[in-house]
N, C-alpha and C positions, 0 to 999 in steps of 0.2 A: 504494500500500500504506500502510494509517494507519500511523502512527507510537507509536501511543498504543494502552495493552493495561490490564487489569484491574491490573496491578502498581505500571505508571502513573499512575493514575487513584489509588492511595492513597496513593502518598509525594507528590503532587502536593495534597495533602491537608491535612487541621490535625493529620490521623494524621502527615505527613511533615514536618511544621513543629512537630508535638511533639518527634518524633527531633531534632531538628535543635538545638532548646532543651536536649537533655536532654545532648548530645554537644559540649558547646561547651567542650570542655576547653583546658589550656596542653598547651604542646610538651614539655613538665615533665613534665606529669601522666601524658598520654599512655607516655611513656618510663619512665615507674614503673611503669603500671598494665599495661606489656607486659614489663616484668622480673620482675612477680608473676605472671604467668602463664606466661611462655614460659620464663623466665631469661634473656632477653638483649631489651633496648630497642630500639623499631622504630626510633632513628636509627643504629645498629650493623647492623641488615637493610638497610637502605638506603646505607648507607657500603659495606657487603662487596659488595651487589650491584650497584647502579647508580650506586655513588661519582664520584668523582674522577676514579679511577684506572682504569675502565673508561668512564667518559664524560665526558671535562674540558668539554665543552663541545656546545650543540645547545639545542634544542627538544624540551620534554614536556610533553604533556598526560594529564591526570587525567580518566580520563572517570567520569561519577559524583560528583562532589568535594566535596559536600554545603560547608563553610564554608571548604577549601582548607586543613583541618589537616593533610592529610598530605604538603600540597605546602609547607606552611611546611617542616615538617618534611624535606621532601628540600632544601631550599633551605637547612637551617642544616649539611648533611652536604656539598650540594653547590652552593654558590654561584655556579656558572660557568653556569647554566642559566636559558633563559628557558623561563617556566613560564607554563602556561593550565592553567584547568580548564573542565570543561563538567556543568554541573550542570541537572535540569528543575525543580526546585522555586525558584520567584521569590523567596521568601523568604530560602531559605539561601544565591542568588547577592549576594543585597544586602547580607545579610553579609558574604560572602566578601570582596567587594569593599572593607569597612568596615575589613575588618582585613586585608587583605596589598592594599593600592591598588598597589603595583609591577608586580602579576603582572595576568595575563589572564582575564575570566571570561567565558563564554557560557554562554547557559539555551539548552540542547535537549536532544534522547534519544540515549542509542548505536545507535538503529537508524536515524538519518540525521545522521551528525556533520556540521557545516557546515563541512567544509575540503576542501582537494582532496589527490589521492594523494598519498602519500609528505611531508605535510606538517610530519612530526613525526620526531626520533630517536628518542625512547621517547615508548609510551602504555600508559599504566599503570590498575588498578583495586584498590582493594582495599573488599573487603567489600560490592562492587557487584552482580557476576555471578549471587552465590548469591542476590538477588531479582529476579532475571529467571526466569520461568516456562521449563523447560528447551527445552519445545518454540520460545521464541523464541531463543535462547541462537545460533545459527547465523546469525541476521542483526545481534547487536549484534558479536560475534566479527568478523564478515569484515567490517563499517566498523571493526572497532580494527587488523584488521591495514590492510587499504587505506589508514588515513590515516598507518600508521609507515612509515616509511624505515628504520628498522632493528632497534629492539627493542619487546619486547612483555612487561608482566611484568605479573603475577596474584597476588596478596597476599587467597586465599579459602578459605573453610572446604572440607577434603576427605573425601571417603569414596569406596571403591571401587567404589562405586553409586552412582544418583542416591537422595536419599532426602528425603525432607522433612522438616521440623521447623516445628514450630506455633510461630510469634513473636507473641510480648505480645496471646496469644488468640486470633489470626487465623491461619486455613490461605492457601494457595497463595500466601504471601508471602517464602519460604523454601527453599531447596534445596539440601542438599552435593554436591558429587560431583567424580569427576576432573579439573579444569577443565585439565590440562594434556592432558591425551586428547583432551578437546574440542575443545580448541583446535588440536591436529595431524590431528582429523579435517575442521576448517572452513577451516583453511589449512597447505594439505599442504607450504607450502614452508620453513614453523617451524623451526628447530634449535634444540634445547636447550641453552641455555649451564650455566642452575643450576638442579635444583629441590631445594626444600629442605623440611621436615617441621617441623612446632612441634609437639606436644603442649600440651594445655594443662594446667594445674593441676591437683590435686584439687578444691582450693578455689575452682576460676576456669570447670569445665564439664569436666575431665577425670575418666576416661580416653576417653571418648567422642567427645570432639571435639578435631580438631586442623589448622591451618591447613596450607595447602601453598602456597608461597612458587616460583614458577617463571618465570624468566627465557628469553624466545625469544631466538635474532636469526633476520633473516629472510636465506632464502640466498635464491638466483638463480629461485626460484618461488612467484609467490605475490605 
C-alpha cells in the first residue's frame, strides 16, 4: 500500500517548505500568539494535560512535527521526556534537527511510522490530522495508536462534521471534524482522559473555528 497521497505530494513540496519558513516562530511567540487567540498559552495546555504530573517520565513522539516547535515547547513544560518527532518534509527535518540537536528526528509518513508497537508513552499531533484527506484518516490513526503504549493526544481544528476549508487557495488540503470520534471509531480501545474546547478569537478566525484538545489513554484493547 503506497504511503504517499495527493496531501503528500504538496507539503512535500516548496508549497510545504514555504509553510515551514513562514512558521518558524520562538517558544515566546508561539505562547503569545495562543493567549491572543485562545486566552490561555499552549505551554499551560501542555502542563495541565500531559505535564509532569500526569507523565514525569517516558517516551513521545510528535508525529507531523514540521521544525519540532511544539516538542521544544513540551520539553520547557516537561523536561523528564525523551522526545522524537517524525516529520516527511526533508527540509523542515534539517531544521529541526538545527535547532533542538538533543531530541530525535525521523523523515517518514503516519501511515507507516518506522517503530514497532507500543514504542512510545504519548504520541501526539497537532495541526496535522486536519491535512490528511479524511478518507485516509483511518490508516494514519491506527499507526498512532499501534506505536503508543499509553496515550494518545490531538491538538486539531473541530467541527461536528467533517467539512472543508480552502487553505492559502488550494482545496483538498484541509479538513475539520471530530477527530476524537475518529479516533474511538479506529481504535475502539481509546479512553478518554480530557477533551477540551478553544474557541478562537474574533480577531484570530472566531466564532467559527475552534480547536479541540483530547487526550486518550489506551485500556486493555486496542
Amino acid at each position: 500500500m503506497t504511503t504517499m497521497t495527493r496531501q503528500l505530494d504538496t507539503w512535500t513540496s516548496t508549497f510545504g517548505q514555504a509553510y515551514t519558513d513562514r512558521n518558524s516562530q520562538s517558544l515566546d511567540e508561539m505562547d503569545q500568539a495562543f493567549a491572543e487567540q485562545f486566552g490561555v498559552p499552549k505551554s499551560a495546555i501542555y502542563r495541565e494535560v500531559v505535564g509532569p504530573a500526569r507523565l514525569p517520565a517516558g517516551k513521545a513522539l510528535e508525529v507531523g512535527c514540521n521544525i519540532g516547535l511544539q516538542l521544544r515547547m513540551l520539553e520547557r513544560v516537561n523536561p523528564g521526556l525523551e522526545l522524537h518527532g517524525l516529520e516527511p518534509q526533508e527540509y523542515a527535518v534539517a531544521k529541526a534537527r538545527e535547532l533542538a540537536p538533543n531530541m530525535h528526528f525521523h523523515q517518514g509518513t503516519a501511515f507507516a511510522l518506522p517503530f514497532p508497537d507500543h514504542a512510545f508513552d504519548l504520541v501526539m499531533t497537532h495541526g496535522v490530522l486536519i491535512h490528511i484527506h479524511p478518507d485516509d484518516l483511518p490508516r494514519a490513526m491506527a499507526e498512532i495508536c499501534r506505536v503508543s503504549r499509553r496515550f494518545v493526544l490531538a491538538h486539531e481544528y473541530f467541527a461536528p462534521v467533517t467539512t472543508e476549508i480552502t487553505y492559502h487557495g488550494k482545496t483538498g488540503l484541509l479538513w475539520k471534524t471530530d477527530f476524537a470520534r475518529r479516533y474511538e471509531e479506529v481504535c475502539p480501545g481509546l479512553e478518554r482522559v480530557e477533551v477540551r474546547y478553544y474557541p478562537y478569537s474574533a480577531a484570530t478566525g472566531g466564532p467559527d473555528l475552534s480547536d479541540q484538545v483530547v487526550l486518550f489513554e489506551k485500556g486493555r484493547v486496542g
